[in-house]
Structure formats: C-alpha cells, structure tokens
C-alpha positions as CSV (number, residue, x, y, z in Angstrom):
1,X,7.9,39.7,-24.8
2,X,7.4,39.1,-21.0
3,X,4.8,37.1,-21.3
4,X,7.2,34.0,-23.7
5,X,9.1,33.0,-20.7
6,X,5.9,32.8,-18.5
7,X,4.2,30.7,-20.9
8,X,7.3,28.3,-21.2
9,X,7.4,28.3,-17.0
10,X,3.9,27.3,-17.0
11,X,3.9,24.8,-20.2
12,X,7.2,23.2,-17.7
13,X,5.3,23.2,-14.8
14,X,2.4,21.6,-16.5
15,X,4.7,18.9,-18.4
16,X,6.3,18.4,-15.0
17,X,2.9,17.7,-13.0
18,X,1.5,15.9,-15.6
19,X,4.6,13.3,-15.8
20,X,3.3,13.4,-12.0
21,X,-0.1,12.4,-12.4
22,X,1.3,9.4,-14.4
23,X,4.0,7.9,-12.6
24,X,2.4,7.6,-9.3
25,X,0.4,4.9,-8.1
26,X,-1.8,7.5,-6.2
27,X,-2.6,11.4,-6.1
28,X,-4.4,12.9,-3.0
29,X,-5.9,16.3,-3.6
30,X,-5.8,18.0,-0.1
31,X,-6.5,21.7,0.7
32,X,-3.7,23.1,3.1
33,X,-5.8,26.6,3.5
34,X,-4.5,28.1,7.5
35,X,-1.4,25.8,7.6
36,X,1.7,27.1,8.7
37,X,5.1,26.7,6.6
38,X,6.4,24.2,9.6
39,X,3.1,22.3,9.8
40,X,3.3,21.6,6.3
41,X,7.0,20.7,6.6
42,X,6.0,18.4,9.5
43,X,3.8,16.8,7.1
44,X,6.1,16.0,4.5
45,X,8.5,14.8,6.9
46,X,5.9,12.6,7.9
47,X,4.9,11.1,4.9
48,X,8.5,10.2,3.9
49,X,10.6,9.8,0.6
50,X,8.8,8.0,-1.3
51,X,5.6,10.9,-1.7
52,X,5.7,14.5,-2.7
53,X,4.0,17.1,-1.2
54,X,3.3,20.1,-3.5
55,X,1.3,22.9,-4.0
56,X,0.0,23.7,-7.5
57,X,-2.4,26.4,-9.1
58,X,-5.5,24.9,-9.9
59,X,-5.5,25.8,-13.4
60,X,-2.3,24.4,-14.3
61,X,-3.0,21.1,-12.0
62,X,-6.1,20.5,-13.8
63,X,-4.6,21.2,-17.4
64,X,-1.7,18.8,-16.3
65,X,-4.6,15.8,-14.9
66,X,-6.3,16.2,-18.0
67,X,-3.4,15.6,-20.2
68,X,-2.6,12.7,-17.7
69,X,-5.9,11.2,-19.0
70,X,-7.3,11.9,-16.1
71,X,-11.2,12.8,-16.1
72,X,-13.4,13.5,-12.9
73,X,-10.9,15.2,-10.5
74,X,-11.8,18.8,-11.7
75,X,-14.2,19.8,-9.2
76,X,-11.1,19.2,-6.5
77,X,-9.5,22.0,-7.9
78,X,-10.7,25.3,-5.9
79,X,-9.6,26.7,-3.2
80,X,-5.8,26.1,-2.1
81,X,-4.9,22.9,-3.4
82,X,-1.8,20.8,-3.0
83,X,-1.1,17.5,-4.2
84,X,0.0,14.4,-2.7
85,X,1.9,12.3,-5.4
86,X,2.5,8.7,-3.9
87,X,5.1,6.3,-5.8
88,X,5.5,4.0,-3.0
89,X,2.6,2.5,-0.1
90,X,-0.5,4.4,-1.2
91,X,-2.1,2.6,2.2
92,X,1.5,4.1,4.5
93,X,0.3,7.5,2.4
94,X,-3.2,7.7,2.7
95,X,-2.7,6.9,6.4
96,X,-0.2,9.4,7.4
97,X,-2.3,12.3,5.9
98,X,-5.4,11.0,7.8
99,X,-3.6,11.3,11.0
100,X,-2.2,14.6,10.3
101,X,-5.4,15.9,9.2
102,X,-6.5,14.2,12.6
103,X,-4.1,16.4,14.5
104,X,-4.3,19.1,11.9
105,X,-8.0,19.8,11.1
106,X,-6.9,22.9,8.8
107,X,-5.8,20.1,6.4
108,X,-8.7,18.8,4.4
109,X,-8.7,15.7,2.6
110,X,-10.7,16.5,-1.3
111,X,-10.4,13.7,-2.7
112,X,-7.7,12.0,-5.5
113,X,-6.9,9.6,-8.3
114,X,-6.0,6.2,-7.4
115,X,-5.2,3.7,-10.3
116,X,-6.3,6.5,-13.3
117,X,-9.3,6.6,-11.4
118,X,-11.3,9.5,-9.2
119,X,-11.8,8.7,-5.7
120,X,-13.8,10.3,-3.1
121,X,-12.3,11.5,-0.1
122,X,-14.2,8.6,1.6
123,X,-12.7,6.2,-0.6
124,X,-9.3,8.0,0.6
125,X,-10.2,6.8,4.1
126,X,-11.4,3.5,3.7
127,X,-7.3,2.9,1.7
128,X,-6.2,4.3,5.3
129,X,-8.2,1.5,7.1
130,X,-6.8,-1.0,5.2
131,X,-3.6,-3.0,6.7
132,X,-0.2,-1.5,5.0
133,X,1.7,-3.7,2.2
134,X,4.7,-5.0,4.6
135,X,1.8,-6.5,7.1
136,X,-0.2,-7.6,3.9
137,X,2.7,-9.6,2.5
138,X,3.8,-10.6,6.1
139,X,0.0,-12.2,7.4
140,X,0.2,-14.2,3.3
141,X,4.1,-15.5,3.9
142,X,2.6,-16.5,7.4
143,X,-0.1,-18.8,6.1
144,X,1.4,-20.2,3.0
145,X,4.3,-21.4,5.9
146,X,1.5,-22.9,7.7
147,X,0.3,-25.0,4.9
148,X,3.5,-25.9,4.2
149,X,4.0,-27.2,7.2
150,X,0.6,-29.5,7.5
151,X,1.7,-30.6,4.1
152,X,4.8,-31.5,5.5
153,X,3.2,-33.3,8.3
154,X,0.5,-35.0,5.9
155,X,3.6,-36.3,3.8
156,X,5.5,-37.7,6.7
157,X,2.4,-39.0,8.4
158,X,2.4,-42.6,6.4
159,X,6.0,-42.4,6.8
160,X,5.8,-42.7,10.1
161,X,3.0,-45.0,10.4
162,X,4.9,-47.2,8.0
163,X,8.0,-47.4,10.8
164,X,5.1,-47.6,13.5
165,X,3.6,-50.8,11.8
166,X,6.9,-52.3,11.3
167,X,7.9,-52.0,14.5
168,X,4.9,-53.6,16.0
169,X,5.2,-56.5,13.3
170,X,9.3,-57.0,14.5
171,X,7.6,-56.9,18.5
172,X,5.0,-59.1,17.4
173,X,7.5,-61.5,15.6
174,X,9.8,-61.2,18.2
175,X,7.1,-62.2,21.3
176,X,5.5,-65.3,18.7
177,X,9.8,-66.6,18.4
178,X,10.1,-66.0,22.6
179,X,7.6,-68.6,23.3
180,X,8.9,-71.5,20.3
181,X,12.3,-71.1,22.0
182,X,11.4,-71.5,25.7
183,X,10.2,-74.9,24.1
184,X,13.2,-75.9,22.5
C-alpha cells in the first residue's frame, strides 16, 4: 500500500511539469552536474521571476514532455537534468543562462523546446545573440517615429511652398505698384 501514494506523487509531479511544458514560451534543458546549492540559487536569482529553475527526474520529465506533445527532446534527458521553464523574454532567458554557464562551466546547456519545437543547444545560443524584446520594440517605435516625421515634413512641404510663392507674388506685386505710383 506504500507504493499508492508514490504513484499519486509522481502522476502530480508529472501533471504539474507537463502543465509546464505547455504554458511556457520556452524550455531549456541544462545539466547542473558539480553545482553548488548557492550557485544554483545565484542562478535563479539571475534569471528572475518570470522563469523557473527546477530539477526533475528524467523519467518523469520525459513522460510529462511527451504528454505536452512534445517529441524530439528525449535524448536530453540523462544525466542530471534541470529545466528552465521561460513564461516571459525567452531572448533575457536564454542569455542569462549563457552567461552563467560562461562563468559557470559546470552548467551545460542540452538543448530545449522553443515554440512546441526541439532546439539544439546551438539554436539556444543563437536566441542569446539576438537583441532582447524591450530593444526590439524600442529600435521599431524609433523608426516608425522617423517616418512619421518625413511624412510630416512631406505633408507640410507644399504648405509651405504655397506661403513661399505667395509671398513672392505680394513682393512682386508690391515692387510692379512702387514704380506706377512714383509716376503718379
């Protein structure tokens, strides 16, 4: 009779990852093999609130991606294995465990899901080279100001050449009437 509430701590456990796997815009599959406990609190400090760090057993981790719908991951799952679940900035994510694991070479980047799909831990490092959302959204706001603002100009241009031209007509009218009434 031991081995009911096991089964129902591992069936939670596997609900509770797999509900994981599907609400996050990004999983990163790292192996955390030789880290201290306040190394890998450091890291999750570091990576902020809106990811969570956690370390799974490979067997219920791969049960809970499969019943996620996720297929091509399973070969990540040996060795210690913890898993990055990112619900905010994958880029901000994907960054921040490249520079720990940078600082921290005991930290090995396997791989992950990205979208419902597999990804390479290459592919993990080309989403830290990318620019982060915030700078993203800031460099588009920038440009679609600056077209604004040469539409602005182009829409004011004739405007002002309108005012331009009648100015030089009133001068031109004015200078043609000097000259009639010096000779009256």
């Amino acid at each position: 009779m031991a081995d009911k509430p096991v089964r129902a701590d591992k069936a939670t456990a596997v609900a509770e990852l797999t509900e994981q796997f599907r609400s996050s815009g990004a999983t990163v599959l790292t192996e955390y093999r030789g880290l201290t406990v306040s190394q890998l609190t450091q890291l999750r400090r570091t990576l902020g609130k809106e990811v969570t760090y956690s370390v799974a057993k490979n067997t219920l981790a791969k049960r809970a991606a499969s019943e996620a719908g996720i297929d091509g991951i399973e070969q990540l799952f040996t060795g210690p294995t913890a898993l990055t679940f990112v619900s905010g900035d994958v880029v901000e994510a994907a960054k921040s465990l490249r520079e720990f694991a940078k600082a921290n070479p005991l930290l090995v980047i396997k791989g992950g899901v990205f979208e419902g799909k597999a990804i390479t831990a290459a592919e993990v490092n080309r989403l830290a080279d990318l620019e982060s959302r915030e700078v993203l959204l800031a460099k588009l706001a920038g440009g679609m100001k600056a077209n604004l603002a040469k539409a602005a100009a182009l829409f004011q241009a004739p405007l002002s050449k309108t005012v331009r031209t009648v100015a030089a007509l009133q001068d031109k009218r004015e200078q043609e009437s000097a000259p009639v009434a010096d000779a009256a």
